[in-house]
C-alpha positions as CSV (number, residue, x, y, z in Angstrom):
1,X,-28.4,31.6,7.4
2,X,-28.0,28.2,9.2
3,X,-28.5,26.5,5.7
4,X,-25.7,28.5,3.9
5,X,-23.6,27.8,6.7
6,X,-24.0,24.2,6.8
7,X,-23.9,24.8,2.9
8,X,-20.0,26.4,2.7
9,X,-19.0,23.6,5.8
10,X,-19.8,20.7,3.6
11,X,-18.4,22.3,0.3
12,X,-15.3,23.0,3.0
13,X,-15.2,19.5,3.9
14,X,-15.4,18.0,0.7
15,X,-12.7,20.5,-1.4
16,X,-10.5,19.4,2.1
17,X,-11.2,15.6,1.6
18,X,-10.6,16.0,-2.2
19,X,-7.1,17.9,-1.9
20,X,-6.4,14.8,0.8
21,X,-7.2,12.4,-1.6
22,X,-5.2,13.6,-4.1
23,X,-2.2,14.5,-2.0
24,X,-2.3,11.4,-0.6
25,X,-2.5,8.8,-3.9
26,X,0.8,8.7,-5.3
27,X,2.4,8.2,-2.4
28,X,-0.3,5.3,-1.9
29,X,1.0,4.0,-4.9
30,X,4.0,4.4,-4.6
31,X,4.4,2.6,-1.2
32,X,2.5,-0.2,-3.1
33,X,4.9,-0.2,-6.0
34,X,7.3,-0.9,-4.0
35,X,5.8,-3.4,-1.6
36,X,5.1,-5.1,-4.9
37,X,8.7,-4.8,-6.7
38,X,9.7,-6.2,-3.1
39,X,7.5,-9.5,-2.9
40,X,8.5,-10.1,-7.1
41,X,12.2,-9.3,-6.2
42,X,11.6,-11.7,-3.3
43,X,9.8,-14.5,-4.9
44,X,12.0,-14.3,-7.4
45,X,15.6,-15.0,-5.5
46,X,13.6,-17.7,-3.8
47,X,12.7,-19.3,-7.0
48,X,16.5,-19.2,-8.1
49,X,18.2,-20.2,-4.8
50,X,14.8,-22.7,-4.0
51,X,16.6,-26.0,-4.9
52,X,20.0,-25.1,-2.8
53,X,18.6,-23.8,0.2
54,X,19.1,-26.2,2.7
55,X,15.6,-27.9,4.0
56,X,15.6,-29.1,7.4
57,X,15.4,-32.5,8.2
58,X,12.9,-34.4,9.6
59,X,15.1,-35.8,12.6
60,X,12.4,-37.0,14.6
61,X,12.5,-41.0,13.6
């Protein structure tokens, strides 16, 4: 009895930790798709307005 119990409980677990899984990968990806469009979208408008971006200057001498 104790064996089929434990049996159905880890076959419980598991079907739970797979529907979890799946539920949760897209929006896994997705947040990362987006983080990543972010960082190209900002890299990118750095790149472009790099040169005209005022540095700060070394006022210290």
């Amino acid at each position: 009895m104790g064996f089929k119990r434990l049996l159905v409980t880890a076959a419980l677990i598991v079907f739970v930790a797979l529907v979890l899984v799946s539920w949760l990968l897209p929006i896994v990806f997705r947040i990362a798709a987006i983080s990543f469009a972010i960082v190209v979208i900002y890299v990118g408008v750095r790149i472009l307005v790099g040169p005209t971006t005022p540095v700060p200057e070394d006022t210290s001498e």
